[in-house]
BAVO-513577 format. One line per field, with one value per residue (C-alpha): residue number from 1; x, y, z. Coordinates in steps of 0.02 Angstrom, whole numbers. Last residue first. Layout:
// residues N
k: [NUM, ...]
c1: [X, ...]
c2: [Y, ...]
c3: [Z, ...]
END
This chain:
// residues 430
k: [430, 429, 428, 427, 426, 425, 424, 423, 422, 421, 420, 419, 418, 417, 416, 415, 414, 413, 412, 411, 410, 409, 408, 407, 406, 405, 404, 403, 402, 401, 400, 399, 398, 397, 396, 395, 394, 393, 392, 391, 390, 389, 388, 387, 386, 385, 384, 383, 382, 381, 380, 379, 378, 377, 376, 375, 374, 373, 372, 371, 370, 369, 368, 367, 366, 365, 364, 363, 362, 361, 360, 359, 358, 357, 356, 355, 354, 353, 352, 351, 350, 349, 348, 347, 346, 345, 344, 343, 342, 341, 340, 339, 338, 337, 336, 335, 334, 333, 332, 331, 330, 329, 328, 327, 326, 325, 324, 323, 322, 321, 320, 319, 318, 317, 316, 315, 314, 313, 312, 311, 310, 309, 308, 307, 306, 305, 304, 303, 302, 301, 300, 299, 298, 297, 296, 295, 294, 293, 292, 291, 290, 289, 288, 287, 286, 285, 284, 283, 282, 281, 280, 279, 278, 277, 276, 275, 274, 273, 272, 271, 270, 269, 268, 267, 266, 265, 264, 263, 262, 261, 260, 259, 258, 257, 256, 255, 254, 253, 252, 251, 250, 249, 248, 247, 246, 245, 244, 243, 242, 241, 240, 239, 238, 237, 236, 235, 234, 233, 232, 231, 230, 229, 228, 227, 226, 225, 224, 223, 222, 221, 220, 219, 218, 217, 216, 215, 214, 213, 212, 211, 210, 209, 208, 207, 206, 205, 204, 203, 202, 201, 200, 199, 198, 197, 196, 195, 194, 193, 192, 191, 190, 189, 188, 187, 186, 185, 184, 183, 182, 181, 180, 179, 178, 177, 176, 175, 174, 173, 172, 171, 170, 169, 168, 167, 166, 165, 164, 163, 162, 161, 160, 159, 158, 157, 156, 155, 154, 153, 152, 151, 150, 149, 148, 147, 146, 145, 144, 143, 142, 141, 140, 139, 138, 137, 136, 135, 134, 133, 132, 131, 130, 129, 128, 127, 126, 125, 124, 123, 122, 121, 120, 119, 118, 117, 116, 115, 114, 113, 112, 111, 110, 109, 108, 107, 106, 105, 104, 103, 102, 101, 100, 99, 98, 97, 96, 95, 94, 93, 92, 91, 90, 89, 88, 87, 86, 85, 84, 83, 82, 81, 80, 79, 78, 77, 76, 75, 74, 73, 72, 71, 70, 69, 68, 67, 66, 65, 64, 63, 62, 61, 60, 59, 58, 57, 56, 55, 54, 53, 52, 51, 50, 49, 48, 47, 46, 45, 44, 43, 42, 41, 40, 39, 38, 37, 36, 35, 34, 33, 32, 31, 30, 29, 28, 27, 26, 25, 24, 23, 22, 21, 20, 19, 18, 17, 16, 15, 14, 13, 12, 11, 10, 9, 8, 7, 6, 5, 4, 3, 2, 1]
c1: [-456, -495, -674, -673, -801, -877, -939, -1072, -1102, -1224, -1204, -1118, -1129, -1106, -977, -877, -805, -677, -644, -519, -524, -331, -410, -436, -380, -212, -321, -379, -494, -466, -490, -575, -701, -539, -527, -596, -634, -543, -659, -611, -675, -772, -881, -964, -846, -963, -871, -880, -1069, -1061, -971, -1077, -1238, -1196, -1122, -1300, -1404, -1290, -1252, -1301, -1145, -1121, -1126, -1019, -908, -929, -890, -725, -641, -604, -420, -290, -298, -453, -590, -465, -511, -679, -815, -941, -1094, -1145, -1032, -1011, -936, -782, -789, -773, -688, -564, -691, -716, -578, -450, -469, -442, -278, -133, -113, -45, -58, -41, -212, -222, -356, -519, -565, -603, -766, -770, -961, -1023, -845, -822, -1019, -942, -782, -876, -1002, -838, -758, -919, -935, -769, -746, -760, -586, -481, -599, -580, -377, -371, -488, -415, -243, -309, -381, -226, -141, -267, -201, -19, -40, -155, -4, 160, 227, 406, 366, 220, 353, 405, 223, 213, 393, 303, 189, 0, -39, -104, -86, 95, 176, 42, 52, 245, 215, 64, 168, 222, 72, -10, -150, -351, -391, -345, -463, -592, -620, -647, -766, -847, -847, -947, -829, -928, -1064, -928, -798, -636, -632, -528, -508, -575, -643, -499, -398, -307, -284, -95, -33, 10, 205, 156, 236, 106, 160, 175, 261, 412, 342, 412, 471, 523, 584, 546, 683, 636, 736, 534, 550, 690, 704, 496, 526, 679, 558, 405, 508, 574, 419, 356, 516, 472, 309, 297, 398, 222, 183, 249, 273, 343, 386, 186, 196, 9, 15, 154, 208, 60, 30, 236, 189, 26, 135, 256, 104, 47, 220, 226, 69, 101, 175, -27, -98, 52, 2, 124, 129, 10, 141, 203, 410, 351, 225, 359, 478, 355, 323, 506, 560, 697, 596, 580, 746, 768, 608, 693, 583, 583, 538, 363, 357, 324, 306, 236, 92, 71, 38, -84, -204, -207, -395, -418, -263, -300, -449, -422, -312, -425, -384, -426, -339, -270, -257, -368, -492, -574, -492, -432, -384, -415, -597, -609, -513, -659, -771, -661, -653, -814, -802, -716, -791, -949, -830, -733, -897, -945, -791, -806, -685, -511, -520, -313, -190, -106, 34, 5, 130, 116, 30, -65, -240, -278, -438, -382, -254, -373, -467, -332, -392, -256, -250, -136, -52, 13, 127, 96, 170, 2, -32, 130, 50, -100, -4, 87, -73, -158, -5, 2, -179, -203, -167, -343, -458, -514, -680, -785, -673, -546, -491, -321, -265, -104, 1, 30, 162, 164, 288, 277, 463, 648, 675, 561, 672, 822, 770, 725, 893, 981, 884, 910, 788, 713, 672, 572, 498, 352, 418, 369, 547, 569, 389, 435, 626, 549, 423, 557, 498, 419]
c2: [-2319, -2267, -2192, -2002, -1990, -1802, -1713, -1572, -1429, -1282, -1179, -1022, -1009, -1156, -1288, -1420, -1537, -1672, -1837, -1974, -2019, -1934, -1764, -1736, -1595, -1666, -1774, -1634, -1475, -1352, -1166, -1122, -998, -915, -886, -1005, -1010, -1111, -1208, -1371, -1326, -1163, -1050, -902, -760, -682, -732, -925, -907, -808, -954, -1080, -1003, -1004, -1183, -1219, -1261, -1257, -1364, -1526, -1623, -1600, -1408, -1383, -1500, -1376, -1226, -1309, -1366, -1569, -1579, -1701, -1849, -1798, -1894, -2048, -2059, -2101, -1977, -2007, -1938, -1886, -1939, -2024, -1947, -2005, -2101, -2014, -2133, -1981, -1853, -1843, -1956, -1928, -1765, -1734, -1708, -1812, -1943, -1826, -1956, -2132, -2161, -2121, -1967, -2008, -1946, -1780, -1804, -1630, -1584, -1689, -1730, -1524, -1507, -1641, -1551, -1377, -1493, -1579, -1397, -1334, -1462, -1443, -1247, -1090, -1016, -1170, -1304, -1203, -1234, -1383, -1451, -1365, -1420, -1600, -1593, -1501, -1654, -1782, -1691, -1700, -1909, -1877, -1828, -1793, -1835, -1816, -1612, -1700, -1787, -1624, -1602, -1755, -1704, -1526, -1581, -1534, -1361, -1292, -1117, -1092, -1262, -1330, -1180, -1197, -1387, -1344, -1203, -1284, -1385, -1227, -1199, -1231, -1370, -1178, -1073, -1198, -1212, -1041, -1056, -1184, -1084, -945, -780, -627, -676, -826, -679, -745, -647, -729, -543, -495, -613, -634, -690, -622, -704, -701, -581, -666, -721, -872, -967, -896, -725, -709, -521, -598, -578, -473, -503, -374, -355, -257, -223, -74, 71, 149, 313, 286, 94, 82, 231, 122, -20, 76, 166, -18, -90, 67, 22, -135, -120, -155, -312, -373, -377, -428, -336, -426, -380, -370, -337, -287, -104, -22, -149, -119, 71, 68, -26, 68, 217, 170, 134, 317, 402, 289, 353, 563, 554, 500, 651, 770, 697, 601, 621, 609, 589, 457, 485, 520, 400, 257, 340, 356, 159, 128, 217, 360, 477, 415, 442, 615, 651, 599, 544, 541, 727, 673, 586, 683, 857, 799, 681, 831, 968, 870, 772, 581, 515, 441, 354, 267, 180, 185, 77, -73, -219, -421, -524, -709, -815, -717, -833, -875, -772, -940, -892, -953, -967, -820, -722, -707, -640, -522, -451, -433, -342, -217, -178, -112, -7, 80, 96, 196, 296, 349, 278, 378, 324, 294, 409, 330, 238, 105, -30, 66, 239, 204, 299, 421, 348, 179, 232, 254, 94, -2, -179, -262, -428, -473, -639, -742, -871, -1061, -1123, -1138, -972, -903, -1047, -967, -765, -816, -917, -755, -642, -766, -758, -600, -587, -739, -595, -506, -455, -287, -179, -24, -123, -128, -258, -246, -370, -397, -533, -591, -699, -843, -859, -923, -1003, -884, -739, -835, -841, -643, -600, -711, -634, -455, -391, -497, -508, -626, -754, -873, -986, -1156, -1183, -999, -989, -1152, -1122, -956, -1059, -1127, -1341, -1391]
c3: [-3914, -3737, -3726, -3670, -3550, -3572, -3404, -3448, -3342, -3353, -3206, -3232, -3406, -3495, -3448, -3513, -3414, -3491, -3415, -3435, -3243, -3220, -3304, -3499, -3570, -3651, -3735, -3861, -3868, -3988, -3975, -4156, -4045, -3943, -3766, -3699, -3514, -3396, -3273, -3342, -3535, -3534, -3615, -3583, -3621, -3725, -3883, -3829, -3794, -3971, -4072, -3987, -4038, -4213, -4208, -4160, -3999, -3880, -3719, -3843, -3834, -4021, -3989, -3866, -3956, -4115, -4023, -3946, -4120, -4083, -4079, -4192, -4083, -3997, -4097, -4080, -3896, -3937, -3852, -3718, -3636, -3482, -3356, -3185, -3039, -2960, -2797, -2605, -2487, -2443, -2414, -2217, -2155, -2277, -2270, -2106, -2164, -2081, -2193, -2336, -2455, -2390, -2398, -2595, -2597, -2707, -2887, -2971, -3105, -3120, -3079, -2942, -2867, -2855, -2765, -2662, -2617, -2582, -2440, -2372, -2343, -2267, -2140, -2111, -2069, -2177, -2184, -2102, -2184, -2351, -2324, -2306, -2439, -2549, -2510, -2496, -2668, -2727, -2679, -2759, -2905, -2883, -2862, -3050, -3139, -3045, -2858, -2796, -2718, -2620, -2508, -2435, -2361, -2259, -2179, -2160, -2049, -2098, -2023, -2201, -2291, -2291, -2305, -2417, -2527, -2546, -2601, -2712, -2796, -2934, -2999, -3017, -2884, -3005, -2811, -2714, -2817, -2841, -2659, -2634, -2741, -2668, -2502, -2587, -2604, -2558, -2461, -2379, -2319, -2340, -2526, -2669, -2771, -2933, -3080, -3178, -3021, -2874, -2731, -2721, -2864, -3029, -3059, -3134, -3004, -2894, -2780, -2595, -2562, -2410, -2217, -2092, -1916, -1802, -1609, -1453, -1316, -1197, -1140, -1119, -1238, -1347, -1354, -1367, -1518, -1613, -1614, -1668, -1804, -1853, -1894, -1977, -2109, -2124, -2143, -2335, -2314, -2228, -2074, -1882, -1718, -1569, -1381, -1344, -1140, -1148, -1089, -1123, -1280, -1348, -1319, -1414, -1540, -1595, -1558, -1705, -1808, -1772, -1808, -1964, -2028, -2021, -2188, -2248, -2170, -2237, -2408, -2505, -2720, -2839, -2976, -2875, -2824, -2660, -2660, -2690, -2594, -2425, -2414, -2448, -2314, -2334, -2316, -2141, -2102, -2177, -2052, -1905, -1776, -1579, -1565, -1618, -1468, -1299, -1388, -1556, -1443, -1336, -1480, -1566, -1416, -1428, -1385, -1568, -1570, -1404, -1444, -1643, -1618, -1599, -1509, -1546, -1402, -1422, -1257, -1179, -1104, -1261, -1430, -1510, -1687, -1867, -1868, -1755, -1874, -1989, -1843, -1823, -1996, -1998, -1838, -1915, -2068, -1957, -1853, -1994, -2084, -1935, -1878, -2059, -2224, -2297, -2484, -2484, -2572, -2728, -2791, -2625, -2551, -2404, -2385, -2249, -2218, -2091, -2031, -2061, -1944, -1784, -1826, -1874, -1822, -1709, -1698, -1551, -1534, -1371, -1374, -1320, -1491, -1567, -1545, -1620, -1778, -1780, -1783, -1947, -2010, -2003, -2081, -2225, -2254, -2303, -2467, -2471, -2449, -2284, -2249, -2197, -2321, -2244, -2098, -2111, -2013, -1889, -1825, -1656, -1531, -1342, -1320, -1191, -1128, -1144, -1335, -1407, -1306, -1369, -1558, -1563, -1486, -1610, -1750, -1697, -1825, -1942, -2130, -2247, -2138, -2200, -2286, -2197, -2125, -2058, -1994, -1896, -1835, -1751, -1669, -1579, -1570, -1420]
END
């Protein structure tokens, strides 16, 4: 079985570790046992997560062992990573409630029967510590130049809110949180973002310090689109796991709408498909890329939501965008193939010569020739309202024009009203 250590590194997912050859031999030797935290200040998880989920799927795939471990104790703090302000600091209830969403959204990436992945809560040994104790026994552990030091306190620091003493108080309690798991479950590996490195390395330096113990780091590099946008965030807020809050077809949508550049890193991060399978994506263009942003759609909705739902969100997507079937030799290893792959293009409503779009049909009046508006009028405000849109983009502009670069690989152009008001134009070859 392959080091699971080579697997993260050749899929993207490792930024930083500490004692690398250390960490390689122990993966090489044993079953690790391995955490990362989850802040559990909403009741579901968006798509920024997803990098530390498929980090602890694929430990559990290699025969290791991984913790989730819902900060119930620091969520009541707060954690001043990655953040220019102090945190809304939640109740023991909402804390609770927004945890177990969170675990039943894990469940679909993470086998909890039998043990073989546990879901903990700090906030059931956090919440028992007593003051003067915990600064006697481990407070005296920590250097306060150090941890001004860390990132996550300079950028608050130099806020114009500035750190709280609750907030400065954070790394001491994720340091425990390593230390409790390492006690107690034999967890020799802590994992997060590059935001945690520097809590990471408190809780290393405190196992060292208090139980002569060897524990080890892994972060994971800030996943941004080619574009330079924040993961999972789009026009409309957040890409939520949660199905209330983000529908499976839209979820869907987010992944088939992935720039053509980043379908290859996407594939390797958010899929389990081989990476030999996935390398040959970076060769294809034009409607071959496509069909692979089907199959990275389709991928990773069956992960979040399941198959049955997948299939059901690439339907609805046949039904309205006209997107065609998945080349057998593409990716052979999705399910895909099996569930969707036979799957023909819808038809059309109406059609259009190709010599219409030579020089650009105006937006508001094609709307308005296909009958989705009433007048030019009414175009012109549907467009103003933010209304309108031609392949799920929405126009920007009323004299936006519309040519034969819009078409897909099936030489079809969707407009759409509203939210559910489609119309598929066939655009006749000249």
């Amino acid at each position: 079985m392959a080091n699971v250590l080579d697997v993260l590194s050749e899929r993207g997912f490792i930024e930083q570790t500490t004692h690398d050859q250390e960490l390689r031999d122990l993966f090489g030797s044993e079953n690790v046992t391995c955490y990362i935290g989850f802040d559990p200040t909403a009741s579901s998880l968006h798509i920024g997560s997803l990098v530390p989920i498929m980090a602890l799927a694929h430990m559990q795939k290699g025969g290791h062992r991984p913790i989730a471990l819902v900060g119930g104790g620091t969520g009541l703090v707060g954690d001043p990573s990655g953040k220019t302000e102090m945190r809304q600091i939640l109740t023991h209830e909402a804390i609770a409630e927004n945890a177990d969403g969170i675990k039943r959204q894990l469940g679909r990436f993470l086998d909890f029967s039998d043990d073989s992945a546990l879901m903990l809560n700090n906030a059931d040994w956090l919440t028992r510590l007593e003051y003067i104790p915990f600064l006697r026994d481990f407070g005296r552990y920590f250097s306060v130049n150090r941890m001004l030091k860390a990132e996550s306190c300079k950028l608050r620091l130099e806020s114009e809110e500035g750190l709280s003493f609750i907030e400065f108080n954070y790394m001491l309690l994720q340091a425990y949180d390593f230390l409790e798991l390492f006690t107690h479950y034999d967890c020799r590996l802590q994992m997060g973002g590059s935001d945690q490195w520097g809590n990471i390395v408190a809780g290393i330096d405190l196992i060292r310090r208090v139980r002569q113990g060897a524990a080890f780091g892994i972060t994971f590099p800030l996943i941004t689109t080619s574009s330079g946008a924040k993961m999972g965030k789009t026009a409309t807020g957040a890409i939520w796991l949660d199905p209330q809050r983000t529908s499976p077809y839209e979820y869907f949508q987010y992944w088939i709408n992935t720039d053509d550049r980043d379908v290859v890193r996407f594939l390797s991060l958010f899929s389990f498909l081989p990476l030999e399978e996935i390398n040959a994506v970076g060769e294809l263009e034009g409607a071959e890329l496509n069909s692979a942003k089907t199959v990275l759609a389709f991928e990773a909705t069956a992960l979040a939501h399941g198959e049955k739902e997948a299939t059901a969100a690439h339907g609805k997507s046949v039904n309205n965008f006209g997107i065609g079937a998945i080349p057998e030799n593409l990716l052979p290893s999705s399910s895909a193939h099996r569930l969707i792959g036979g799957v023909q293009p819808a038809g059309f409503d109406s059609e259009i010569p190709a010599g219409d779009l030579k020089s650009g049909i105006p937006a508001f009046r094609l709307f308005q020739t296909v009958g989705l508006v009433n007048s030019g009028g009414a175009a012109r405000r549907l467009i103003e309202q933010g209304g309108a849109y031609v392949n799920s983009e929405r126009i920007e502009a009323f004299d936006r024009l519309v040519t034969e670069k819009d078409m897909n690989e099936n030489r079809i152009i969707v407009l759409r009203s509203g939210k559910k008001r489609y119309h598929k134009v066939k655009v006749r070859p000249a």
